[in-house]
Structure formats: structure tokens, C-alpha cells
C-alpha positions in Angstrom: 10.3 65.0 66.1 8.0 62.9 68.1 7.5 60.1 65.0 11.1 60.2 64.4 11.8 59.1 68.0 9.0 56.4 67.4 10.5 55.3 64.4 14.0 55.1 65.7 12.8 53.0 68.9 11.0 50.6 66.7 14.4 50.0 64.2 16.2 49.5 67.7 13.7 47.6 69.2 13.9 45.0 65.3 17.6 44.7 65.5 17.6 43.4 68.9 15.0 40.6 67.9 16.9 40.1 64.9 19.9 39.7 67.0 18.6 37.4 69.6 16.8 35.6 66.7 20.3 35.1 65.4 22.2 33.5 68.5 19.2 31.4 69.2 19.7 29.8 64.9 23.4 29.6 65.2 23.8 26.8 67.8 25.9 23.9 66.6 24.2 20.9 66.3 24.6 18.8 69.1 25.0 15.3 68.2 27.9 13.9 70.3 29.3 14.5 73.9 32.1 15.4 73.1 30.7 19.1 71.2 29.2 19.9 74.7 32.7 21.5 76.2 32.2 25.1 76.2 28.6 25.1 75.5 26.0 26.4 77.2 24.1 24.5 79.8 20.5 24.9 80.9 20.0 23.5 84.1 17.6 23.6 87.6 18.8 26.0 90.4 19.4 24.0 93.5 21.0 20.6 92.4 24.7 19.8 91.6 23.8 19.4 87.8 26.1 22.3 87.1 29.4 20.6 89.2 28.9 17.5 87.4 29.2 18.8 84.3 32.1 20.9 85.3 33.6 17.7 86.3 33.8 16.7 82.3 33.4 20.0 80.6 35.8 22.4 83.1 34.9 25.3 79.7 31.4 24.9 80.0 28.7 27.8 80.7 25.1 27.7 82.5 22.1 29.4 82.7 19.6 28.4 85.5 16.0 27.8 85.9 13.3 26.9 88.2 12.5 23.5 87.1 14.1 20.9 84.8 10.7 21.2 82.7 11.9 25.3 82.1 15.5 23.7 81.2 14.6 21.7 78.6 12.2 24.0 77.4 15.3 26.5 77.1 17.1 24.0 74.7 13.7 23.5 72.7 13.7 27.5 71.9 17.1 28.0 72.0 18.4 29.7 74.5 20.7 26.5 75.6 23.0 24.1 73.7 21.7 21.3 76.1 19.7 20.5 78.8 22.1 18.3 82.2 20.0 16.4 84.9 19.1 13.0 85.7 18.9 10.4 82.4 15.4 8.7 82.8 14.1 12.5 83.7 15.3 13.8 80.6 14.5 10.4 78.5 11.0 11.3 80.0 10.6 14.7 78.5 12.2 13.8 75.2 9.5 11.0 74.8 6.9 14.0 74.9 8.6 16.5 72.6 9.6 15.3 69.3 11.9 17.9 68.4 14.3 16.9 72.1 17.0 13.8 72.3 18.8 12.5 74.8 22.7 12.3 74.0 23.5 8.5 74.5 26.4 8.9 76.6 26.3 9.9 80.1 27.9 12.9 81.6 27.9 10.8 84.7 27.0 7.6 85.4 25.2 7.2 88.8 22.9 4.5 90.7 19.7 4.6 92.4 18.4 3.3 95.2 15.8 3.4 98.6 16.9 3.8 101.4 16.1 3.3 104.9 17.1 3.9 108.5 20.6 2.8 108.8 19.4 -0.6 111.5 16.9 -1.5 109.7 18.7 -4.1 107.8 16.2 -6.4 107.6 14.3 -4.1 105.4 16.9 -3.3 103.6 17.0 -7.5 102.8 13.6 -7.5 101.7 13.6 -4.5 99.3 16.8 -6.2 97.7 14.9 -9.6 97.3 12.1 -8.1 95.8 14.0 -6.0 93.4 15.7 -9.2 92.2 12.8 -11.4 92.2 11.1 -8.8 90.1 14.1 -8.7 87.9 14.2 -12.4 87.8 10.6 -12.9 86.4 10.3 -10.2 83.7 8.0 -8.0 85.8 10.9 -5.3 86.3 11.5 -5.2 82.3 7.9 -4.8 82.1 7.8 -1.7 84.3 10.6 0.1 82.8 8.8 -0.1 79.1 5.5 1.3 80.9 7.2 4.4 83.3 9.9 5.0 80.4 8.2 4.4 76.6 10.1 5.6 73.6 7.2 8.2 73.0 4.2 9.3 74.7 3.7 9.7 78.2 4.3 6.5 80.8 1.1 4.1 80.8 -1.1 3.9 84.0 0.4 1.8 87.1 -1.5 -2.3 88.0 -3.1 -2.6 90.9 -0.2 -4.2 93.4 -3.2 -5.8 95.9 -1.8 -6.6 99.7 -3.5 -8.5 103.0 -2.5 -5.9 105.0 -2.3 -8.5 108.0 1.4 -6.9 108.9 0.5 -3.1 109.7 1.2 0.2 107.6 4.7 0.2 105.5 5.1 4.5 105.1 6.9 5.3 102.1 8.4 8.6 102.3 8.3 10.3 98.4 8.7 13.5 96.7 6.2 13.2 94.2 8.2 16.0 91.4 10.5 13.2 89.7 8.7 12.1 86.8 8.8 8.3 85.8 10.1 7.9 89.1 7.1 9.5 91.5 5.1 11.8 90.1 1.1 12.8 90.5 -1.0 11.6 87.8 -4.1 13.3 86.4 -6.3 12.2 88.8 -3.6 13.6 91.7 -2.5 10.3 92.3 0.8 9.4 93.4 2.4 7.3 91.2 5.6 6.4 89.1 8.5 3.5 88.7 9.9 3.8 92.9 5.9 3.6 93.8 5.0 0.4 92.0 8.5 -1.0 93.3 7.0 0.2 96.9 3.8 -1.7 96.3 5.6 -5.2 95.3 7.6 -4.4 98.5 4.7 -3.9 100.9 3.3 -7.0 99.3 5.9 -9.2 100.3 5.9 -7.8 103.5 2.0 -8.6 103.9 1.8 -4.8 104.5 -0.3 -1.8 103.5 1.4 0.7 101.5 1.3 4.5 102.6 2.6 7.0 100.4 3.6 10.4 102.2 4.3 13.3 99.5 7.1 16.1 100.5 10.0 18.2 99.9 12.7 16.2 98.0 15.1 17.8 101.1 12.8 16.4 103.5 13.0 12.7 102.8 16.0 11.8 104.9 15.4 14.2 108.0 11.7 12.4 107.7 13.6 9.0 107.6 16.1 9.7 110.3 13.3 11.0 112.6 11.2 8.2 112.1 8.1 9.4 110.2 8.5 7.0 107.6 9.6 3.6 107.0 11.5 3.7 103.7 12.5 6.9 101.3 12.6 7.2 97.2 12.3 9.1 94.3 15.1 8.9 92.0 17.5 9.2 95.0 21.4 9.1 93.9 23.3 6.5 96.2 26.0 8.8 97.6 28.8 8.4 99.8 27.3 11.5 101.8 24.6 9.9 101.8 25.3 6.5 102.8 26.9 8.3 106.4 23.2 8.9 107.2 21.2 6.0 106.1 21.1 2.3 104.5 21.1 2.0 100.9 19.3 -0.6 99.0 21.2 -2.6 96.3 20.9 -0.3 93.4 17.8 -1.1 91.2 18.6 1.4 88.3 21.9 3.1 86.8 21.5 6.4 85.4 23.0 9.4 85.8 23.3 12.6 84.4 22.7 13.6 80.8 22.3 15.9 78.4 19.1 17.0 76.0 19.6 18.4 73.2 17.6 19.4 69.7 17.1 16.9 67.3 
């Protein structure tokens, strides 16, 4: 009786891997946005990835995970049609895993910007001039080959030297938004907003300090005066914009969608 109880739970216990096996093989092909209504969404608990979406896809279902890393890794085994978050975060984890794409067109379309305390306009100035100068003279294109490649993983950030004559510039990062700021192998800050923050605290004849925290932390951090300037892949917002200054945009992304290959 005993081994036919065994037995039994072992043929139930096959079926159901068979089963899930069999929803995970019978996903559409995702190859354009316009499949995605109705599918199923992987994305991170805590943003408003999920609304966005709804925005466009008002049919579409979600299943939520800790990180955007455990998302995507939800579309690589299966258990999601496509990954939605932020475009150059997802282009990022595609360049590491062959078998991921990125859907070409946006979900959303959204810009990014630093931002600083809303009368500290001159600032504000100077971080637009540098982003255009750096725009002007190549350097910018140059960056955004280096923090987003086509494959691999982004390429290590130049030396940006500084006098230092003018004081301490804080920079106020969350260091979780790989190309944008990130911690490297050797646990060193780093990332596309950081090297923009070195060229800035150049001009200014300033030394760059880099203060790692909670992405919900950066404005209250900013408002309260415990840093100088705030980024990491930060959305420019009208919320938002009621509480600080905005820089002039110096990327346009927005949320997308990863899918399999």
C-alpha cells in the first residue's frame, strides 16, 4: 500500500513539472509591441513599472519581484512574456545575456535628469553647460558606447582629475542603477551620472564626493541639505519638479520591455 502511495505521489509530482514545463514553452514569441497586450509582465515591487504599462496595455498581467535583475531573469526561464522597467537598465542586462532583447519601441518615453535644490539655479546653469559642452565635443557619445556597449559589461570609467581650489561638490547617488551608478568590482562607485558628476565638479574647480543611499532618500537628502546635487537614472517628473530643480535633460529613455530572443 505504502509503494503504491509512493508511486502515485511521484506520477503527480511528473505531471505537474510536465505542466509547468509546458506553460513555460508555450509563450508567443515576442517580437513587437504590439503582442505585449494581455501578456504577462515581470516587473520590480515598489516602482510604477506596472501603471505604465497599464497606461498602453489596460489587458495586461504582472508578476512581481524583488529586483529588476530577478525580472528579467523571470523572462529568461519563462515564467514572463517580458520584462517593463527603465530602457538603458534593461539594454544593460540584455548586453550580458545573449538569449534577452530589448523591444525597440518604448512603452513610455521618459527624460532624465539631476537635480538640485530648487534656488540653486546657478548650479543648475553649470550642469546644463557641461552636459552640452560634453555633447558638443564628442566626449558624451564617447561615454554612452563605454556605460551602454552592445555586449559585455560597460568598460571602466577615465580618471576626470579636478584642482579642488573651490571646496567639496556632494553628489547624492543610489548606487543600484546599473550604467547609470552602480558599484564596480572593486566596490567603487561608478556609472554614466558619476562620470557626468566628475566633468561637473571639474568645471566648478571642485572635488567630487559621492554619498551612496536609498534611491527614496535622494530628494529628502537634497531638500535637507546633505548634498549638493542628486542622480541616478532619476525620471524628470512633474511631482517631482514641485520639490526640486531639474537639469536640462541629458538622456531620453523610458520604459521598456525585455523579452527572449
Amino acid at each position: 500500500m505504502t509503494r503504491k502511495i509512493f508511486t502515485l505521489v511521484n506520477m503527480i509530482l511528473m505531471l505537474s513539472a510536465l505542466i509547468l514545463l509546458s506553460g513555460c514553452s508555450n509563450r508567443e514569441k515576442i517580437t513587437l509591441i504590439q503582442q505585449l497586450d494581455g501578456k504577462e509582465f515581470a516587473v520590480p515591487t515598489g516602482t510604477a513599472a506596472d501603471k505604465l504599462v497599464l497606461s498602453k496595455f489596460p489587458n495586461a498581467k504582472f508578476k512581481y519581484f524583488n529586483t529588476v535583475l530577478d525580472a528579467a531573469l523571470a523572462v529568461k526561464t519563462g515564467k514572463a512574456d517580458a520584462a517593463a522597467y527603465d530602457e538603458p537598465i534593461l539594454k544593460n542586462i540584455a548586453a550580458k545575456n545573449s538569449g534577452l532583447t530589448v523591444l525597440p519601441e518604448m512603452i513610455t518615453i521618459d527624460n532624465y535628469g539631476f537635480a538640485v535644490q530648487p534656488d540653486k539655479l546657478e548650479l543648475k546653469k553649470n550642469i546644463d553647460l557641461v552636459v552640452s559642452e560634453l555633447k558638443k565635443n564628442g566626449i558624451y557619445n564617447a561615454m554612452k558606447l563605454r556605460w551602454l556597449p552592445e555586449s559585455g559589461s560597460p568598460a571602466a570609467m577615465p580618471e576626470i582629475p579636478s584642482s579642488g581650489s573651490k571646496g567639496v561638490l556632494k553628489l547624492g547617488t543610489a548606487a543600484v542603477t546599473e550604467p547609470f551608478s552602480f558599484m564596480d568590482g572593486s566596490q567603487k562607485v561608478v556609472g554614466l551620472d558619476i562620470e557626468l558628476a566628475g566633468y561637473i565638479a571639474q568645471k566648478l574647480d571642485m572635488k567630487l564626493e559621492i554619498i551612496n543611499m536609498d534611491f527614496g532618500a535622494m530628494i529628502p537628502a537634497l531638500l535637507s541639505g546633505k548634498v549638493d546635487m542628486i542622480a541616478a537614472c532619476i525620471t524628470i517628473t512633474e511631482e517631482r519638479a514641485k520639490k526640486v530643480l531639474f537639469s536640462e535633460p541629458y538622456y531620453t529613455g523610458g520604459i521598456a520591455a525585455l523579452v527572449k530572443k
